[in-house]
C-alpha positions as CSV (number, residue, x, y, z in Angstrom):
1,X,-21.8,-45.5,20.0
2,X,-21.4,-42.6,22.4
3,X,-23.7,-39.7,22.3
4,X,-23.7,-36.3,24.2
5,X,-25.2,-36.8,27.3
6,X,-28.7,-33.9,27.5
7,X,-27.8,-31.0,29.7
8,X,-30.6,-29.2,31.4
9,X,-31.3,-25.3,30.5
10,X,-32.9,-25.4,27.2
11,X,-30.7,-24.5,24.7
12,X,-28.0,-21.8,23.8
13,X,-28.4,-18.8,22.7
14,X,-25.1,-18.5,20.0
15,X,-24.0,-15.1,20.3
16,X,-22.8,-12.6,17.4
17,X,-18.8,-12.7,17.2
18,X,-17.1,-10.1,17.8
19,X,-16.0,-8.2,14.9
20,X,-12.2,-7.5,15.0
21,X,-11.5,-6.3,11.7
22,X,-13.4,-3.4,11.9
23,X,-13.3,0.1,10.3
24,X,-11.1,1.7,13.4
25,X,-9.2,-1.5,12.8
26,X,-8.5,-1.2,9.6
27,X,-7.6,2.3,10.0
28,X,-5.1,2.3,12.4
29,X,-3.4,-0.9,10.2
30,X,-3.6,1.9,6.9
31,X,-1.6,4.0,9.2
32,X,0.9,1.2,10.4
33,X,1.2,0.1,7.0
34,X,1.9,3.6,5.7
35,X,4.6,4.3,8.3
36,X,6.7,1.0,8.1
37,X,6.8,1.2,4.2
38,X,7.4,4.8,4.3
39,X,10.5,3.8,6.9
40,X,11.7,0.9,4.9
41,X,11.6,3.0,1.3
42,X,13.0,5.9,3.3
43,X,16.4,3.6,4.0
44,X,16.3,2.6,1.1
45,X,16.6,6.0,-1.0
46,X,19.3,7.2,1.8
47,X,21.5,4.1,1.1
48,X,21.0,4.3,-2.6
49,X,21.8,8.1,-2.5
50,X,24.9,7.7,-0.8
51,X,26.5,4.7,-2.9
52,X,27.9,2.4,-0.1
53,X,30.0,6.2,1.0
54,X,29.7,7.5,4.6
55,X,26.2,8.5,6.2
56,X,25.9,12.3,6.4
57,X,23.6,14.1,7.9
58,X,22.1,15.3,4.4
59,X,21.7,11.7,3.8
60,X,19.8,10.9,6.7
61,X,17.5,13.8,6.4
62,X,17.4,12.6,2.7
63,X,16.0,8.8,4.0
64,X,13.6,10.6,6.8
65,X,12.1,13.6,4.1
66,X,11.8,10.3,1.8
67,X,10.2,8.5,4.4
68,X,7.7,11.1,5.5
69,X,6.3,12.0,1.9
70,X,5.9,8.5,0.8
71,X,4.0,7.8,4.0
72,X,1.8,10.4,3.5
73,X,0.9,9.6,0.1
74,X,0.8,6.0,0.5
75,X,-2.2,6.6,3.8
76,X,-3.5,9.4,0.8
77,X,-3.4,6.7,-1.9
78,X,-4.8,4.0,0.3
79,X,-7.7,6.1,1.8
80,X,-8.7,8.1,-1.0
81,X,-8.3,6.3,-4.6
82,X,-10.7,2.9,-3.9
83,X,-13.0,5.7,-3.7
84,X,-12.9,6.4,-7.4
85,X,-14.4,4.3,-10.4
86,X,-11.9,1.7,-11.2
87,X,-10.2,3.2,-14.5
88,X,-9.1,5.8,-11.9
89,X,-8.3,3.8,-8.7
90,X,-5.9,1.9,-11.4
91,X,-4.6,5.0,-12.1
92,X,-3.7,6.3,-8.8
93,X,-1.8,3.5,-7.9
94,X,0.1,3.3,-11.0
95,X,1.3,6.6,-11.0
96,X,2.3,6.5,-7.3
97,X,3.7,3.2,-7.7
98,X,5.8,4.8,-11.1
99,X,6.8,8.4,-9.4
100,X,7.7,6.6,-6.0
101,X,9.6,3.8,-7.9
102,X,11.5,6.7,-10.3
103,X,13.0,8.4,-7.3
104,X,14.5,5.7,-5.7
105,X,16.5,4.7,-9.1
106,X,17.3,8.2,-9.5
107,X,18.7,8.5,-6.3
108,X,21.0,5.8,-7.9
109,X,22.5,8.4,-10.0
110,X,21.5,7.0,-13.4
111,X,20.4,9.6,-15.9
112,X,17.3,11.2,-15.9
113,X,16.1,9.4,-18.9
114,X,17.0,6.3,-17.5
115,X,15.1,6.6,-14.4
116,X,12.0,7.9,-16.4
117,X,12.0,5.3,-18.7
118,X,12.2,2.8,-16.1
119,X,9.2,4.6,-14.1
120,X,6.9,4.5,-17.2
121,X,7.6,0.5,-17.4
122,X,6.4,0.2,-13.5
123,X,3.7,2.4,-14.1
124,X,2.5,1.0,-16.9
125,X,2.5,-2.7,-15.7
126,X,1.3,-1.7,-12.4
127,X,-1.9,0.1,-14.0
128,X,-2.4,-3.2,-16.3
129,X,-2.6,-5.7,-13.0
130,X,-4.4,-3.0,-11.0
131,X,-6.7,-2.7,-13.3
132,X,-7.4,-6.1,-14.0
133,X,-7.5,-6.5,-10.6
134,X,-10.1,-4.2,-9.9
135,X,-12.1,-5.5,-13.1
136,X,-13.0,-8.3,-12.3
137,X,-13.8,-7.5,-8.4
138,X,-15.6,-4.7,-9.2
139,X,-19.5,-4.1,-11.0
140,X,-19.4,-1.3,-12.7
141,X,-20.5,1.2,-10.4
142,X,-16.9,0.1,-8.6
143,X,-19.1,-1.6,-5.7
144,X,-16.8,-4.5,-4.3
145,X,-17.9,-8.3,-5.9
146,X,-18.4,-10.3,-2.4
C-alpha cells in the first residue's frame, strides 16, 4: 500500500477561505440583476406597444422609461421588502410582480379589464408561492432558517 511520505515543518496551518459572496458582492449583483431585467422587460413593453409596426422614437423612449422604473423598483423591492415580516415581504413582491406584469399586457392593447384581471391572477398566485416560500424558511420573527 502506498502512503504519504512525512514532510518536515510540523503541520499546516488551514487558512480561512476567502469569502466571495460577500455583502459588497451581493450588492453590486442586486444592481446587475435590476438593470438586465429592467433592460429585457423594457424591450419587451416597446415591442408589445408597437404591435410588430415600425420603431418610433415614442416607442423607444416607451422601452427605456419602462426599463428605468422597473429597475428601480425591482433594486427597491429586492433591498427593502426581505426586510419586512413575511406576510409583508409576500406582499411586496406580489404586488410588484401583478402591477409590473399588468403593464406589459396592457401595452398589448387589450382592455383595461382584461389586463387587470390578468394582474390580480399573477398577484395573487405569486403572493401564495412567495408566501409559502418564505413560511417555511422563515421563524417567525422572519429570521432566515439556515
Amino acid at each position: 500500500m502506498a502512503h504519504a511520505a512525512p514532510t518536515s515543518g510540523g503541520t499546516v496551518r488551514a487558512g480561512r477561505t476567502p469569502d466571495i459572496f460577500d455583502a459588497r458582492t451581493h450588492a453590486r449583483a442586486r444592481i446587475a440583476i435590476s438593470v438586465v431585467t429592467g433592460l429585457i422587460y423594457g424591450d419587451w413593453v416597446a415591442a408589445n406597444s408597437r404591435a410588430g409596426g415600425p420603431i418610433t422614437g415614442w416607442n423607444l423612449l416607451t422601452g427605456f422609461v419602462s426599463a428605468f422604473v422597473f429597475a428601480v423598483v425591482l433594486w427597491a423591492v429586492m433591498t427593502f421588502a426581505p426586510r419586512l415580516r413575511r406576510e409583508l415581504h409576500a406582499a411586496v413582491w406580489a404586488a410588484f410582480a401583478g402591477i409590473s406584469f399588468g403593464f406589459l399586457y396592457s401595452a398589448t392593447g387589450e382592455a383595461v379589464l382584461r389586463s387587470i384581471g390578468m394582474a390580480l391572477a399573477v398577484a395573487l398566485v405569486v403572493l401564495i408561492l412567495s408566501f409559502y416560500r418564505f413560511y417555511t424558511r422563515e421563524d417567525a420573527a422572519g429570521h432566515r432558517i439556515r
